[in-house]
LUMPA-828585 format. One line per field, with one value per atom (N, C-alpha, C, O): residue number from 0; x, y, z; atom name; residue in three letters. Coordinates in steps of 0.001 Angstrom, whole numbers, plus 524288, in hexadecimal, padded with zeros to 5 digits. Layout:
<nodes>
resi = (NUM	...)
px = (X	...)
py = (Y	...)
pz = (Z	...)
name = (CA	...)
resn = (ALA	...)
</nodes>
This chain:
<nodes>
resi = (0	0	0	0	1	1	1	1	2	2	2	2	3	3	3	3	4	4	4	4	5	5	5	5	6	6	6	6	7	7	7	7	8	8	8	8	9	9	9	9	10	10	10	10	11	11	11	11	12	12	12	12	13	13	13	13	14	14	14	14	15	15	15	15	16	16	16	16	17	17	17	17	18	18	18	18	19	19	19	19	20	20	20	20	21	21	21	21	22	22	22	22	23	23	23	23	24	24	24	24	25	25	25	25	26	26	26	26	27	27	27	27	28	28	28	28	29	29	29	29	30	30	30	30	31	31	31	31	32	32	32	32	33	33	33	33	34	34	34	34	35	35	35	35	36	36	36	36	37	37	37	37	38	38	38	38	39	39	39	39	40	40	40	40	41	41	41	41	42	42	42	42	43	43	43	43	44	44	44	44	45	45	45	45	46	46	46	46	47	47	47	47	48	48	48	48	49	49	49	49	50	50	50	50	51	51	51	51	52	52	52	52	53	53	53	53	54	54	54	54	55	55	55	55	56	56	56	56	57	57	57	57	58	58	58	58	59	59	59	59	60	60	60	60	61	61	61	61	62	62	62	62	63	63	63	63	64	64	64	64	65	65	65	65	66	66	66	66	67	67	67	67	68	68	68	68	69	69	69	69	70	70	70	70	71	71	71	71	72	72	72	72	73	73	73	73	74	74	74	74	75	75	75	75	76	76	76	76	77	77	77	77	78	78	78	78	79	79	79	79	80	80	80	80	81	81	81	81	82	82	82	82	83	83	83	83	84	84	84	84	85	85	85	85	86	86	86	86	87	87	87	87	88	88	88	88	89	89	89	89	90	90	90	90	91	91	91	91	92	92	92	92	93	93	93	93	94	94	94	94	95	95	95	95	96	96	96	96	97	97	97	97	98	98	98	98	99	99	99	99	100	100	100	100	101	101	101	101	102	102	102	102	103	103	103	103	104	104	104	104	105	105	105	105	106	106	106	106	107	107	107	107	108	108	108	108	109	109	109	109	110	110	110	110	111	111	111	111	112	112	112	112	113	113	113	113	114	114	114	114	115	115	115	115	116	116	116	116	117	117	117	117	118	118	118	118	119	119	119	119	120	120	120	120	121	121	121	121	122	122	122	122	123	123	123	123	124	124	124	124	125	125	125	125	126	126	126	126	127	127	127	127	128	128	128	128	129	129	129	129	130	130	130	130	131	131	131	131	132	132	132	132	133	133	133	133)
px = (B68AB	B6A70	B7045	B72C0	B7150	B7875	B7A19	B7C8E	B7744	B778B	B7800	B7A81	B73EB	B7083	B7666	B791A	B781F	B7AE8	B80E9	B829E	B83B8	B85AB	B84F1	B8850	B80C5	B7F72	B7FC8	B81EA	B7DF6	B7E50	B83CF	B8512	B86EA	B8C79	B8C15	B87C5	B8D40	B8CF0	B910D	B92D1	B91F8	B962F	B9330	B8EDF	B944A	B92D8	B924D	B95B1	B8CF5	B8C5D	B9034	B9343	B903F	B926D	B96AA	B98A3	B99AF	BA04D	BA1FB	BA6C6	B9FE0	BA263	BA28C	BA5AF	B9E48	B9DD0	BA155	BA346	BA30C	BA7F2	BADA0	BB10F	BAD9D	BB148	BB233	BB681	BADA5	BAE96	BAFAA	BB2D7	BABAD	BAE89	BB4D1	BB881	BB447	BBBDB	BBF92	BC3AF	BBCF5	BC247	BC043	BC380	BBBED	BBB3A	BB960	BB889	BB8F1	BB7FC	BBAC9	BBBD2	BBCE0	BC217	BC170	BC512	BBA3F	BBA80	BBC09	BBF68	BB9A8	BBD61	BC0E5	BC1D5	BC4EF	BCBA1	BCDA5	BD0E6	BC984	BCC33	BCC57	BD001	BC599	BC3AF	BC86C	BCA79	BC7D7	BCC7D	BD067	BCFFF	BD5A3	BD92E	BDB8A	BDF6D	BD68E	BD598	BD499	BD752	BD04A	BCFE5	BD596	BD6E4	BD91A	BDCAB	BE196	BE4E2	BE23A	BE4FC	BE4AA	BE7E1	BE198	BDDB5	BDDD9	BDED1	BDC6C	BDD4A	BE2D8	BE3C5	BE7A6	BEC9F	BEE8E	BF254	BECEE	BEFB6	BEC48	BEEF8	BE816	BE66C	BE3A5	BE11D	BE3CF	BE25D	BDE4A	BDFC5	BD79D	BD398	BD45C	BD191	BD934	BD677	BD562	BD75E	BD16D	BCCEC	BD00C	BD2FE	BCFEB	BD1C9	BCE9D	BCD43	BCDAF	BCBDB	BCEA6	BD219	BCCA8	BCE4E	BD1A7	BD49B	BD28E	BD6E7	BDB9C	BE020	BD9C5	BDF69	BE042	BE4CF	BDCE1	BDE92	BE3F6	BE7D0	BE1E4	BE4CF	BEA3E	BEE7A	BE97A	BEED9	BF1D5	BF620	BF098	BF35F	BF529	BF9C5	BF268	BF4A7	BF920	BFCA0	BFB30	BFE73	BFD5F	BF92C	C035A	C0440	C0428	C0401	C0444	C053E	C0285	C0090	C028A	C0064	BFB1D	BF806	BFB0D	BF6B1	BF08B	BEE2F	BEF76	BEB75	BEAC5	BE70F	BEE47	BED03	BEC70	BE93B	BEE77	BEB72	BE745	BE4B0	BE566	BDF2B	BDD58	BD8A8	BDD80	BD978	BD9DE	BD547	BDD23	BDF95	BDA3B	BD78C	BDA77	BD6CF	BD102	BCE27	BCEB5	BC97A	BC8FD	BC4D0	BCD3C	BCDF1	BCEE7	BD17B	BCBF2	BCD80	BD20E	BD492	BD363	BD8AD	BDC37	BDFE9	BDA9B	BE148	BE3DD	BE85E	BE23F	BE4F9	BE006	BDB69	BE2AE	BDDF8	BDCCB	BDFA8	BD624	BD417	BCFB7	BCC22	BCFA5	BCA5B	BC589	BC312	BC391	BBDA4	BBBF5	BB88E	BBEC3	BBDA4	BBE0E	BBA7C	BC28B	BC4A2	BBECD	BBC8A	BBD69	BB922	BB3E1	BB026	BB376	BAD5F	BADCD	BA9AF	BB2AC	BB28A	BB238	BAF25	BB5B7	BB597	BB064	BAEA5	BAC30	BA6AE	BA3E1	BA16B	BA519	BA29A	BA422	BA22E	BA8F1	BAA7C	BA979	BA933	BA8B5	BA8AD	BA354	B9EAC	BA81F	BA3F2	BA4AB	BA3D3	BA6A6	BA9B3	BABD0	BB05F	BAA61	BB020	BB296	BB038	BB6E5	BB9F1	BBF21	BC1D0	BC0B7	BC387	BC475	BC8FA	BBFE4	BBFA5	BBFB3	BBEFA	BC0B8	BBF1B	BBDE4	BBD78	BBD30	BB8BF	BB934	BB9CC	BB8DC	BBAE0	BB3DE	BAF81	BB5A7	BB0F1	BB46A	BB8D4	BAD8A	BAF49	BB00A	BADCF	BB46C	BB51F	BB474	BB10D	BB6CE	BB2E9	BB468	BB871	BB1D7	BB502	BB8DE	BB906	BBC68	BC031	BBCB3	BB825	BBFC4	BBF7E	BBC31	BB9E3	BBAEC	BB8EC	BB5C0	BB3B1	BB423	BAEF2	BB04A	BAD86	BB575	BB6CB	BB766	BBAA0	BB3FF	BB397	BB9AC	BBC47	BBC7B	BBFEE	BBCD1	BB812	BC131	BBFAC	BC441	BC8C5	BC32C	BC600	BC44F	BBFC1	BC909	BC7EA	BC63B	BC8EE	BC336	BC26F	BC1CB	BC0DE	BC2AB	BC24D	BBD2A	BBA8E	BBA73	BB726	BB74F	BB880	BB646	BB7DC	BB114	BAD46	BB1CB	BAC38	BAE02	BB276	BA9AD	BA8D3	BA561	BA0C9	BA5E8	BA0E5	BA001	BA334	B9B21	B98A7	B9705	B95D0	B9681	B95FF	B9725	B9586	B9841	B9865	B94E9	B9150	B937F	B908A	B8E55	B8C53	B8E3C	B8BF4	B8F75	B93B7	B8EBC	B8FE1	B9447	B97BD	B92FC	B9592	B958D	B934D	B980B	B9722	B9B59	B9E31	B9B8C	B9CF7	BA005	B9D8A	BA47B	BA565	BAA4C	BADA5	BAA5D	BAFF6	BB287	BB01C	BB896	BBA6F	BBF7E	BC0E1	BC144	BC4BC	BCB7B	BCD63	BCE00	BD284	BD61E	BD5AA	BDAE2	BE0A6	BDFD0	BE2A3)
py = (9B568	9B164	9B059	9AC53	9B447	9B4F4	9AFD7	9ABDE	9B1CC	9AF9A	9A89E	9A5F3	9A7E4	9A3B4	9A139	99E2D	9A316	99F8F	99D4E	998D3	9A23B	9A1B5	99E2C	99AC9	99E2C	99A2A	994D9	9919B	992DB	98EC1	98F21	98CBC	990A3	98D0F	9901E	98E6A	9934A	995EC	99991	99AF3	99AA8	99EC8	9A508	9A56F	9A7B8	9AF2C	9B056	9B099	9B0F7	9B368	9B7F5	9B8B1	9BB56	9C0F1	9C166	9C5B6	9BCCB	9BDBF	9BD94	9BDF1	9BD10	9BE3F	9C544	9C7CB	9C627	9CCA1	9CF31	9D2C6	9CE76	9D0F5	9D017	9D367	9CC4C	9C9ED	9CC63	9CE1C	9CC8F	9CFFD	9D474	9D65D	9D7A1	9DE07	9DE68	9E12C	9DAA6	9DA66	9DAC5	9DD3B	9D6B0	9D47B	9DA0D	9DB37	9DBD8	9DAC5	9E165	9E312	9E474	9E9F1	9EDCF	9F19F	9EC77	9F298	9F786	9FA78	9FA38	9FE12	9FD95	A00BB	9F930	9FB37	9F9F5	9FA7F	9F72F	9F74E	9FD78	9FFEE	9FF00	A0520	A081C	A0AFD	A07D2	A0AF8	A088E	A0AA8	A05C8	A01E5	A05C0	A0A02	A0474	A06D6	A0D7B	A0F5F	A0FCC	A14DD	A16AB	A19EF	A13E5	A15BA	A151F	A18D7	A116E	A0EE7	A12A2	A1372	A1583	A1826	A1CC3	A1DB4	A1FF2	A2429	A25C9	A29F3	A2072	A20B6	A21AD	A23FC	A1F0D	A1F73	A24D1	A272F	A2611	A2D1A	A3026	A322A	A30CD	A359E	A3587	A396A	A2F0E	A2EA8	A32D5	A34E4	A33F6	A33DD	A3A4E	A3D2A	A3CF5	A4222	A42AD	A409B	A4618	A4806	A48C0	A4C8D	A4718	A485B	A48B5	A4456	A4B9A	A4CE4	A47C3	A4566	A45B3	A425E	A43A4	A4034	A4A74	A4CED	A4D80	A4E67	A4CC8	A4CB1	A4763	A4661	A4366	A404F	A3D11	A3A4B	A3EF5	A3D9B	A4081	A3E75	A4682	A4A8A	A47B7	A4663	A4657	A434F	A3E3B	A3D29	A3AC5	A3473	A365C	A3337	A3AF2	A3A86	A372A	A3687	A3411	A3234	A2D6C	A2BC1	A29C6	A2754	A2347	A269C	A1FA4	A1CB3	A1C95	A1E49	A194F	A15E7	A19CF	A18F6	A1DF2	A21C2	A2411	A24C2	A2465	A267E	A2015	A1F61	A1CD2	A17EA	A1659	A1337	A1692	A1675	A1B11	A1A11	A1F52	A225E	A20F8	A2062	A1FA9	A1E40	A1BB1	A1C23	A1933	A1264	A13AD	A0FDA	A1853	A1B36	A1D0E	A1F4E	A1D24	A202F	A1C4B	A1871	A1F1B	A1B06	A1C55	A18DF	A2031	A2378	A1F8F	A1E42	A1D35	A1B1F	A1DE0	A1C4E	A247C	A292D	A2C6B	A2D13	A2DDD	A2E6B	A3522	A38FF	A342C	A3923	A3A63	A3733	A3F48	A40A2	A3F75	A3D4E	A40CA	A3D22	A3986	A38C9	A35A0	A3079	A2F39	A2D25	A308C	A2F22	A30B2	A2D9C	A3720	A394F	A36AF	A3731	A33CD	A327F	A2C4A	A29EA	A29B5	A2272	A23A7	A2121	A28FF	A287D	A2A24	A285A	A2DDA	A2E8E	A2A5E	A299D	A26A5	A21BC	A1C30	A17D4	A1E55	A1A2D	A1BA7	A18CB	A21E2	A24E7	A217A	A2088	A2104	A1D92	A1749	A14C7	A14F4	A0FFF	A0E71	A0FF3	A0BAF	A0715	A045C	A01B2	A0472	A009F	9FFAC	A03A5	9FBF0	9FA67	9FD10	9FE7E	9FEC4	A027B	A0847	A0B61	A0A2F	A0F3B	A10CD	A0E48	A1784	A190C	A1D55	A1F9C	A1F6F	A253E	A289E	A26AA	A2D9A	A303C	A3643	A381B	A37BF	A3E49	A41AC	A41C5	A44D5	A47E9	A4CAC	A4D18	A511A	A5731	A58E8	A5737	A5C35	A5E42	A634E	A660B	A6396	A657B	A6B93	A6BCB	A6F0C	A75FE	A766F	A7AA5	A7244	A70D4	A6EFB	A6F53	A6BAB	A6978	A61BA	A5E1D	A62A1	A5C12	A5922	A5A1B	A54D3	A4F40	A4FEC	A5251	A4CBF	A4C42	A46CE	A4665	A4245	A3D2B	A3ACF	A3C35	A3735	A3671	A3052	A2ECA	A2CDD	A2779	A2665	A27E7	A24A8	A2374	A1DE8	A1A52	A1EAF	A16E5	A15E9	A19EE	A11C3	A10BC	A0D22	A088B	A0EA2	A0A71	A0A30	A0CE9	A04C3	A046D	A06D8	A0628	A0A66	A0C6D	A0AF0	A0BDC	A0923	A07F8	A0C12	A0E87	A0D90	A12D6	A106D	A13F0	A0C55	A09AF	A045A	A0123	A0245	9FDC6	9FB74	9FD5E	9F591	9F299	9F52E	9F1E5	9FA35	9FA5B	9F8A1	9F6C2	9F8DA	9F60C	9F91E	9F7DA	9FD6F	A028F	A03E6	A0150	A07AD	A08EC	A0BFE	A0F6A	A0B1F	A0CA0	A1233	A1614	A1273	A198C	A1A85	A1722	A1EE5	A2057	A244F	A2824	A239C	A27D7	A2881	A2530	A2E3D	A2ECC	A2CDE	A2ED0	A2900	A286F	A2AC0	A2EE1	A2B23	A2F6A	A3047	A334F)
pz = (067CC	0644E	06518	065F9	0649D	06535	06976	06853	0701B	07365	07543	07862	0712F	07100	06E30	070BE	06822	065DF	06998	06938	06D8F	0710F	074A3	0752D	0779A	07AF8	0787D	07B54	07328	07143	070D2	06CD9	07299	06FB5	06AD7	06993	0672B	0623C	063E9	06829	05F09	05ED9	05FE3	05DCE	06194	0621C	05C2E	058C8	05BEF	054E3	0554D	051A9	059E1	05901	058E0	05811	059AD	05A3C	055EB	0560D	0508B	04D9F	04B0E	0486E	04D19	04C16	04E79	04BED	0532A	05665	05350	052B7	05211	04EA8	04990	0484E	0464B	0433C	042C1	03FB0	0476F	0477B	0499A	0483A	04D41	04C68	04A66	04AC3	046F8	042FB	03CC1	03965	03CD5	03725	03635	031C7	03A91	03AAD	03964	03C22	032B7	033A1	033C7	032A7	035EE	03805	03DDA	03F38	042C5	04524	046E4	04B93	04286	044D2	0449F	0472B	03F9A	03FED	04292	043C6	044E4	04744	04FB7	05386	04E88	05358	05265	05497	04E36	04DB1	04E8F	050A9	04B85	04C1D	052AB	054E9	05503	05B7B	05DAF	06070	05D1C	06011	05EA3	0620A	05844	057FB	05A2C	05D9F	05915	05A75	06186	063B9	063A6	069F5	06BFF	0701D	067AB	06B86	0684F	06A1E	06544	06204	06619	06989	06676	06875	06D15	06E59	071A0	074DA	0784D	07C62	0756D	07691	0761D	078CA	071C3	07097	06C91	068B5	06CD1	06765	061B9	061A3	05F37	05A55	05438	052BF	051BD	04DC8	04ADB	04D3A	04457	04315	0402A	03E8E	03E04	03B00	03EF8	03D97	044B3	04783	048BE	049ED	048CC	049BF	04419	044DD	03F87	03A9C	03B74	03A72	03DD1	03E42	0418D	03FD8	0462E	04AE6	04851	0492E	0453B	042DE	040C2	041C2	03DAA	039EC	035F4	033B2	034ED	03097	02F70	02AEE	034E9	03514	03D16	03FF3	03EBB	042DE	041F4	03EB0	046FA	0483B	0458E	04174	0499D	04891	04150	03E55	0411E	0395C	03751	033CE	038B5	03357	03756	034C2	03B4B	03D1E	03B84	03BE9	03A06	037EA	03384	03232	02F0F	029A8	026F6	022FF	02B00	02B3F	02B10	02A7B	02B71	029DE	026B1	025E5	022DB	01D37	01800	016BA	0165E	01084	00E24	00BF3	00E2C	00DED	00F07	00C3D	0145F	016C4	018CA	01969	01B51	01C95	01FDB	01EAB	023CD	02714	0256B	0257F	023AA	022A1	02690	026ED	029EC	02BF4	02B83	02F09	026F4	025A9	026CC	02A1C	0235F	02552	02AE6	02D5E	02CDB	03269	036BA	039A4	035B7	03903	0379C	03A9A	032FE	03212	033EA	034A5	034AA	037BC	03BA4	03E58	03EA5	045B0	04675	04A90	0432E	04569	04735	04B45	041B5	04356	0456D	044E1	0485C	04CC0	0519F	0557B	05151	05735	05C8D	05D4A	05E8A	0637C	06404	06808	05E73	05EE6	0626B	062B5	065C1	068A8	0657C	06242	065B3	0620B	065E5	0664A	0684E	06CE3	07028	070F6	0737B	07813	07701	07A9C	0711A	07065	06B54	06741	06CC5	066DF	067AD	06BDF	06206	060C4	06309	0638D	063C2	06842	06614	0659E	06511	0620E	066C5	06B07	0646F	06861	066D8	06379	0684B	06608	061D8	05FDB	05FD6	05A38	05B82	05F76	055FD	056AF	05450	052CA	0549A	0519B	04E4B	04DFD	04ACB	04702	045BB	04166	04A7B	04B25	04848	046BA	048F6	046EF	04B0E	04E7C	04B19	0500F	0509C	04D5A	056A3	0588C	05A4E	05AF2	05AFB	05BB5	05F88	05EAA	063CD	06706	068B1	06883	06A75	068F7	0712F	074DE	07149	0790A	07913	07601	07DD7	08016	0811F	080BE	08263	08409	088E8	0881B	08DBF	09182	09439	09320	098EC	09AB7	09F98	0A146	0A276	0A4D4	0A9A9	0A897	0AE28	0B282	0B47B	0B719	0B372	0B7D1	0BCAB	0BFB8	0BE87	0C22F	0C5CF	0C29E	0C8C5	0C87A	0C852	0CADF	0C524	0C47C	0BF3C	0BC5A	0BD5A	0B722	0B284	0B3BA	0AF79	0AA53	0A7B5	0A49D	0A9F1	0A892	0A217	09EB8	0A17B	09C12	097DA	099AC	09422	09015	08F8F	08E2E	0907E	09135	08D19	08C6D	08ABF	0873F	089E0	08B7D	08AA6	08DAD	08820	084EF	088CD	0848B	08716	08B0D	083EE	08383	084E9	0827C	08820	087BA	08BFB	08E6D)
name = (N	CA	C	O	N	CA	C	O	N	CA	C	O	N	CA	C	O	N	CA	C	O	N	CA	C	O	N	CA	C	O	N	CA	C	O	N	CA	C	O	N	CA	C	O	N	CA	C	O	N	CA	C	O	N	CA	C	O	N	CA	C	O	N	CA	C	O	N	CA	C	O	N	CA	C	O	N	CA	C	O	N	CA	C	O	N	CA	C	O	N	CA	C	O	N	CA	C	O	N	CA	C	O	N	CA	C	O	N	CA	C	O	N	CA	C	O	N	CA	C	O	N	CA	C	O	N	CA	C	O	N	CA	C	O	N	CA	C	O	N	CA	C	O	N	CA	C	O	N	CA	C	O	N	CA	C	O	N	CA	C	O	N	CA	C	O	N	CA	C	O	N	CA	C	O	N	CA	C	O	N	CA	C	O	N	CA	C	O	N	CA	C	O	N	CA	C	O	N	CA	C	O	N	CA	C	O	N	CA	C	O	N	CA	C	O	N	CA	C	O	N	CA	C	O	N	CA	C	O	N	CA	C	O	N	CA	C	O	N	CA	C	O	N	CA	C	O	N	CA	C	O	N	CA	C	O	N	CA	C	O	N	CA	C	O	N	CA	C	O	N	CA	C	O	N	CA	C	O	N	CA	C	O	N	CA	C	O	N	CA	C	O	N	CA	C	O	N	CA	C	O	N	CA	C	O	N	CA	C	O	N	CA	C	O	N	CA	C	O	N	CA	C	O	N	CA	C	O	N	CA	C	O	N	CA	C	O	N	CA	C	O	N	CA	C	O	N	CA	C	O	N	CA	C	O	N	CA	C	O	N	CA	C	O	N	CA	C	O	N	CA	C	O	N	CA	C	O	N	CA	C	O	N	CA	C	O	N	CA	C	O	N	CA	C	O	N	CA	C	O	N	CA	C	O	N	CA	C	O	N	CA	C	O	N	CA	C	O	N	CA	C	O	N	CA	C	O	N	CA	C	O	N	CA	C	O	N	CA	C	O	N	CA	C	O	N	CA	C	O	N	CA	C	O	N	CA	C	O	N	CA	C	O	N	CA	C	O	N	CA	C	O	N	CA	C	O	N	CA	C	O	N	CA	C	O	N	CA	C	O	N	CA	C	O	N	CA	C	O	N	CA	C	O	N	CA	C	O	N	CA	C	O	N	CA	C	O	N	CA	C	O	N	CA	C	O	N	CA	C	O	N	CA	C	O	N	CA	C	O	N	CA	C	O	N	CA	C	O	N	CA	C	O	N	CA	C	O	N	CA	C	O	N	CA	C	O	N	CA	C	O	N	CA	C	O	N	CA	C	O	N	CA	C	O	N	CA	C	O	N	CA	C	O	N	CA	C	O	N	CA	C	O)
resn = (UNK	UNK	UNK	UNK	UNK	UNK	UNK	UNK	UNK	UNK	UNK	UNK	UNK	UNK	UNK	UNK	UNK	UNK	UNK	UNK	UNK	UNK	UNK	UNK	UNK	UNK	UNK	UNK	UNK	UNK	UNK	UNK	UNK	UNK	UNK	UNK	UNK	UNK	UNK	UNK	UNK	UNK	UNK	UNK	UNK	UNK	UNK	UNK	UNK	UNK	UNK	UNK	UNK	UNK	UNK	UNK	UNK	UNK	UNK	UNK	UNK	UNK	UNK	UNK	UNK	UNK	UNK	UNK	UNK	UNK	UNK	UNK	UNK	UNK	UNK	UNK	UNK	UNK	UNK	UNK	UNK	UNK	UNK	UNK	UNK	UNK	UNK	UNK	UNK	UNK	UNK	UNK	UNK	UNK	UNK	UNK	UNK	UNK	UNK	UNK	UNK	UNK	UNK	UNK	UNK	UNK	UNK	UNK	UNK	UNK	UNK	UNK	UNK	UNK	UNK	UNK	UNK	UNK	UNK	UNK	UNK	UNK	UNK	UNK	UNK	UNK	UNK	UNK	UNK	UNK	UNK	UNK	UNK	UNK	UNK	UNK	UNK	UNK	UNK	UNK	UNK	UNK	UNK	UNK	UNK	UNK	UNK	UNK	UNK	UNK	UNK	UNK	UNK	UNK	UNK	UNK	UNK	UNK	UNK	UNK	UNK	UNK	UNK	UNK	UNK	UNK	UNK	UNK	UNK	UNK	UNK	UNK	UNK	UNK	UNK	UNK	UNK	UNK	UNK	UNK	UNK	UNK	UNK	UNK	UNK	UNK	UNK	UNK	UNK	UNK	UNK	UNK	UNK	UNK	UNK	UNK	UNK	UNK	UNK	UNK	UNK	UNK	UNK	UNK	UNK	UNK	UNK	UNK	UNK	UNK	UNK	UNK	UNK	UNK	UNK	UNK	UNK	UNK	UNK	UNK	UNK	UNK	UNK	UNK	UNK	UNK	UNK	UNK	UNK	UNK	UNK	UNK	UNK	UNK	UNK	UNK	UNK	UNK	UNK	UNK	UNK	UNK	UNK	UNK	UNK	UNK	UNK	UNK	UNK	UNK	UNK	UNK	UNK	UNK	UNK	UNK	UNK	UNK	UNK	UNK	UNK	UNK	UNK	UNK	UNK	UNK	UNK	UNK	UNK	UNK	UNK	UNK	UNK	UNK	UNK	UNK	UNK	UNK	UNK	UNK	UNK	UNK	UNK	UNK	UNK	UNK	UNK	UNK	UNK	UNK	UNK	UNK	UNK	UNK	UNK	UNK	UNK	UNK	UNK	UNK	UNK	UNK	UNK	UNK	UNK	UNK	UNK	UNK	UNK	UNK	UNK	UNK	UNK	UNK	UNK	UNK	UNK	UNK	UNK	UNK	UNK	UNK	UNK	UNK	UNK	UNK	UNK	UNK	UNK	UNK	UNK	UNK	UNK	UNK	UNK	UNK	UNK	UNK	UNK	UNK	UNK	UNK	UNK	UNK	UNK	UNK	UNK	UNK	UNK	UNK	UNK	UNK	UNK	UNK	UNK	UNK	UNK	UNK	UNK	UNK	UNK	UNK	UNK	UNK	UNK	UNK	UNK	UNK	UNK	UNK	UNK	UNK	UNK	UNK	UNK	UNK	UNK	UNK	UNK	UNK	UNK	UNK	UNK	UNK	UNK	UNK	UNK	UNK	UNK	UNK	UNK	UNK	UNK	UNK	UNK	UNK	UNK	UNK	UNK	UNK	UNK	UNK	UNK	UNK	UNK	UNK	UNK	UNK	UNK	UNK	UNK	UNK	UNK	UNK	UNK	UNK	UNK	UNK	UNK	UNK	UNK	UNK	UNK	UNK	UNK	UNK	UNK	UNK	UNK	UNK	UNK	UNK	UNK	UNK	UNK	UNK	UNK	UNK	UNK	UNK	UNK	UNK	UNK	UNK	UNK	UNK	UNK	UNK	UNK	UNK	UNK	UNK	UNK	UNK	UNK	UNK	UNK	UNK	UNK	UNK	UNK	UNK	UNK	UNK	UNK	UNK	UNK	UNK	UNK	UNK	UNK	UNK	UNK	UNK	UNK	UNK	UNK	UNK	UNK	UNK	UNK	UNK	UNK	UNK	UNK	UNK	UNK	UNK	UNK	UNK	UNK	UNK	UNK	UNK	UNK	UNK	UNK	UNK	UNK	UNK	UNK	UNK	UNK	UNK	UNK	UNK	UNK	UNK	UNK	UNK	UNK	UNK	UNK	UNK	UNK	UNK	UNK	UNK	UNK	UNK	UNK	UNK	UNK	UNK	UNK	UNK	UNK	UNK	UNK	UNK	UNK	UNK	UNK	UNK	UNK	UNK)
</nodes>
């Protein structure tokens, strides 16, 4: 159908859905903001989300992107570890947070990777690969 209205001269029903998650998604500007901070502080090493809060301090980019998962307004563990579960594996402009091992304790460590395309061959389509950042 989609196709059909295209071919006639019609506007793309779907371009406005792209449009909207664009403009209108403030999970992920956060979830955006947070990878982008996250990638240039600790460039693709493992960090627990209690170190990742110890490392923000008091202040930059990385503590008001974690901030921004809290109702608080102040970045607390909980919250922070129960949004990255369920972003884990996200693309969100070429990358996405990817669990990494647990610490002493048995607490997830989380690490932000790129996603680039990959050809295993020439002439295939190639495919989909995450390599870690840094």
């Amino acid at each position: 159908m989609r196709g059909a209205i295209w071919w006639a001269g019609g506007a793309d029903p779907l371009d406005g859905v792209q449009r909207i998650r664009d403009q209108g998604d403030e999970d992920l500007d956060k979830l955006r903001t947070l990878l982008a901070a996250w990638h240039e502080k600790f460039e693709g090493i493992e960090r627990t989300v209690a170190q990742a809060i110890e490392k923000a301090g008091d202040s930059g980019d990385v503590r008001h992107a974690l901030a921004a998962f809290c109702g608080s307004n102040r970045p607390e563990s909980k919250p922070i570890g129960n949004a990255l579960r369920k972003v884990r594996g996200r693309i969100v402009s070429g990358r996405a947070f990817e669990r990494g091992s647990e610490d002493r304790n048995g607490v997830a460590r989380s690490k932000v990777v790129s996603t680039i395309l990959s050809e295993k061959s020439a002439g295939s389509a190639g495919s989909l690969a995450a390599r870690p950042d840094g």
